[in-house]
C-alpha positions, 0 to 999 in steps of 0.5 A: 508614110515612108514607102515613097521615100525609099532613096532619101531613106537610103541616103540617110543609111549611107550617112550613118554608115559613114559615120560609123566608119569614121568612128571606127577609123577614129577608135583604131587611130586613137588607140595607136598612139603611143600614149593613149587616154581614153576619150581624150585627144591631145590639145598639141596635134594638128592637122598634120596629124591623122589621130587629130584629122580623123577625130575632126571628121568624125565630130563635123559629121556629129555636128552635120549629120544628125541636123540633116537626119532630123531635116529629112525626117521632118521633110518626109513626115510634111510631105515634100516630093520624094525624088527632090527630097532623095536627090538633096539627101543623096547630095549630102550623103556624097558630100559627105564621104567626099569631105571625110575621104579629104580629110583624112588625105590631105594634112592642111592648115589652108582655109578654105581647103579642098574638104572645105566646098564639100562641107559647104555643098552639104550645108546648102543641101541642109538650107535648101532643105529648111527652105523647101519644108518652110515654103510648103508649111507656109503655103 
């Protein structure tokens, strides 16, 4: 069933390597704090801060990655054309790296930041997607 899907599969790799980076980046920036508590991130620390920074980017991908996943998965599973399917997933992906590479850059409270467009690029390509499987499960 996954044969033809080989660029979205390779998509969602790239996902999850990038989040298994920002674990590790999160873990080594925890851990180098003078007073370290394990799993706990200090209320205080703002964005000026590269612990709170890399910890964020971390939890926006849990909030964002595993739904792109799951859309993907459902996505392939129903059918939907394997190179719209890729070039929406391999959006994301990129979207993503952009996101983390801007967040862990660039220390601002600003609403919308720079890292802000790429959160929402992945958001549409998510929507996009949720559309695409709704209007060929409906027709």
């Amino acid at each position: 069933m996954f044969e033809h899907y080989s660029l979205s599969l390779a998509a969602l790799l790239l996902m999850l390597a990038t989040m298994m980076v920002q674990t590790l980046v999160a873990m080594v920036a925890h851990r180098k704090q003078a007073h370290y508590v394990p799993g706990i991130v200090d209320d205080a620390l703002s964005h000026d801060s590269f612990v709170f920074r890399s910890h964020r980017t971390y939890q926006n991908s849990l909030e964002n990655v595993p739904m792109m996943a799951l859309s993907l998965l459902a996505a392939m599973a129903a059918g939907l054309n394997p190179f719209i399917l890729g070039v929406i997933a391999w959006i994301f992906a990129l979207a993503r790296i952009i996101h983390m590479a801007l967040y862990y850059a660039i220390a601002t409270e600003r609403n919308p930041s720079p890292r802000s467009y790429f959160f929402l690029i992945g958001l549409l390509c998510n929507l996009v997607l949720l559309m695409l499987m709704a209007m060929t499960l409906l027709s």
